[in-house]
C-alpha positions as CSV (number, residue, x, y, z in Angstrom):
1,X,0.0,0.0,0.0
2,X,1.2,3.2,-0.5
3,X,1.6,6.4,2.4
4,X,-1.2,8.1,3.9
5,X,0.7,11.4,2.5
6,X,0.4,9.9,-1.4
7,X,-2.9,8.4,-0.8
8,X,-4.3,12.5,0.6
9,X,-2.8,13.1,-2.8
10,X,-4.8,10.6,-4.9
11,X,-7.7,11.8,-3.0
12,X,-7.6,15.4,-3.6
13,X,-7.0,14.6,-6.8
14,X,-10.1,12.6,-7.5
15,X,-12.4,15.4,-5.8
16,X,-11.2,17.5,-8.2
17,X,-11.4,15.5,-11.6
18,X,-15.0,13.9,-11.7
19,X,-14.2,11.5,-15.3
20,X,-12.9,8.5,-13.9
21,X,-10.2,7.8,-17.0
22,X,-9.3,11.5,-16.8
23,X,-8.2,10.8,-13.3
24,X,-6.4,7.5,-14.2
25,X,-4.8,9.3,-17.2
26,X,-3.8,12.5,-14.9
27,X,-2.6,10.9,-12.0
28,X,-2.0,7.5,-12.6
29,X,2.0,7.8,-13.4
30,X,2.5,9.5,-10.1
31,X,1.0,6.2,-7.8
32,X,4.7,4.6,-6.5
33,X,3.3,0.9,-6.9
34,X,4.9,-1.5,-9.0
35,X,2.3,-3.9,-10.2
36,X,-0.1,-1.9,-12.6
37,X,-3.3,-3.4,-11.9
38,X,-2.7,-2.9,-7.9
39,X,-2.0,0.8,-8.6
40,X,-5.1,0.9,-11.1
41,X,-7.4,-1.0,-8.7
42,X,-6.0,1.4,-5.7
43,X,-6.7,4.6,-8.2
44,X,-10.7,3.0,-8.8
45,X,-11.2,2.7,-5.1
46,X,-9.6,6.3,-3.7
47,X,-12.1,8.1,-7.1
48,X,-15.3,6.3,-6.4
49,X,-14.6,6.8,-2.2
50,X,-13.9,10.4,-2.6
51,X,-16.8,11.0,-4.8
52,X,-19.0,8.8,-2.4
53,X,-20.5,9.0,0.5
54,X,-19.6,7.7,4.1
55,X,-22.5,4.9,3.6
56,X,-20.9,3.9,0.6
57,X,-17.1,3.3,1.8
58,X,-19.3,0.5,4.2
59,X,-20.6,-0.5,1.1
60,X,-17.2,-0.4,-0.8
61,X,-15.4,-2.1,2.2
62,X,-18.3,-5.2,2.0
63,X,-19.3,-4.4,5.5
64,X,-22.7,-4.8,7.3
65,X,-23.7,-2.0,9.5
66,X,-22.7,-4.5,12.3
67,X,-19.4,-4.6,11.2
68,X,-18.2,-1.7,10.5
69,X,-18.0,-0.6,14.0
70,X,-15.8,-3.9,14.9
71,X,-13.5,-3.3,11.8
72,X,-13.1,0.6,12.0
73,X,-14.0,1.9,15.5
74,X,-16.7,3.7,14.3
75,X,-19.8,3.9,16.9
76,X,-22.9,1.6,15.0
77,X,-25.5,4.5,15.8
78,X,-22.8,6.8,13.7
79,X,-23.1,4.4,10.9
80,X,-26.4,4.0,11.4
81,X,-26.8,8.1,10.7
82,X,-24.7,8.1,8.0
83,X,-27.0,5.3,6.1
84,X,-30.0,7.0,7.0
85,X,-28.5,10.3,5.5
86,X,-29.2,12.3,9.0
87,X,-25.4,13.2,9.2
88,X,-22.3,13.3,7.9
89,X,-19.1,13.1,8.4
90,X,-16.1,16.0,8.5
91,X,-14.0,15.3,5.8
92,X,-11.0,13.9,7.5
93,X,-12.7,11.4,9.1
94,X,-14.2,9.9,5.7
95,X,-10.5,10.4,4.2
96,X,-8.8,8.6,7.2
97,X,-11.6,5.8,7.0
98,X,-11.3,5.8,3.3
99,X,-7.5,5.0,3.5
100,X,-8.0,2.3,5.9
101,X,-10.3,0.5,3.8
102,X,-8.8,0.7,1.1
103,X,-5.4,0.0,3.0
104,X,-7.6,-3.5,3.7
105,X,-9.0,-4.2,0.6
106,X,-5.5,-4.0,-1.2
107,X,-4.1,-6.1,1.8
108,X,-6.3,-8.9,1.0
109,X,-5.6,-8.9,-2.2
């Protein structure tokens, strides 16, 4: 996986270019990974979680409401909110939980 420093980068980056392939295309030679289709699969994840929403990194990290609070910390009536759309939230926290997850999901792989 790659820095928490170069993933705030990626993820800038895709709040800021919306076309998917524009991103990859833009940014794609800067992510320091050596296999391509890790860096093009990490890439994927960091546009679609930037341009989501906090219920849909549990969605992107396969993770019931149930367990996202053992996997991430997160309190289950806050994920319960952020399914229900009653709150959101601040930025950090979606970035930090977005790099964990896909920290995880790369791991796996």
């Amino acid at each position: 996986m790659i820095s928490y420093q170069e993933f705030r980068r990626l993820w800038i980056d895709a709040q800021e270019i919306e076309d998917l392939d524009q991103y990859v295309a833009e940014v794609g030679g800067s992510v320091p990974l050596d296999d391509v289709e890790q860096a093009l699969t990490l890439l994927r994840l960091v546009h679609r979680m930037a341009r989501g929403t906090a219920s849909e990194l549990r969605a992107i990290a396969h993770l019931t409401q149930a367990a996202m609070p053992r996997e991430y910390g997160v309190p289950s009536s806050t994920v319960n909110k952020w399914d229900m759309g009653s709150s959101n939230p601040p930025e950090w926290v979606r970035e930090l939980l977005a790099y964990a997850i896909a920290s995880d999901l790369l791991g796996r792989g």
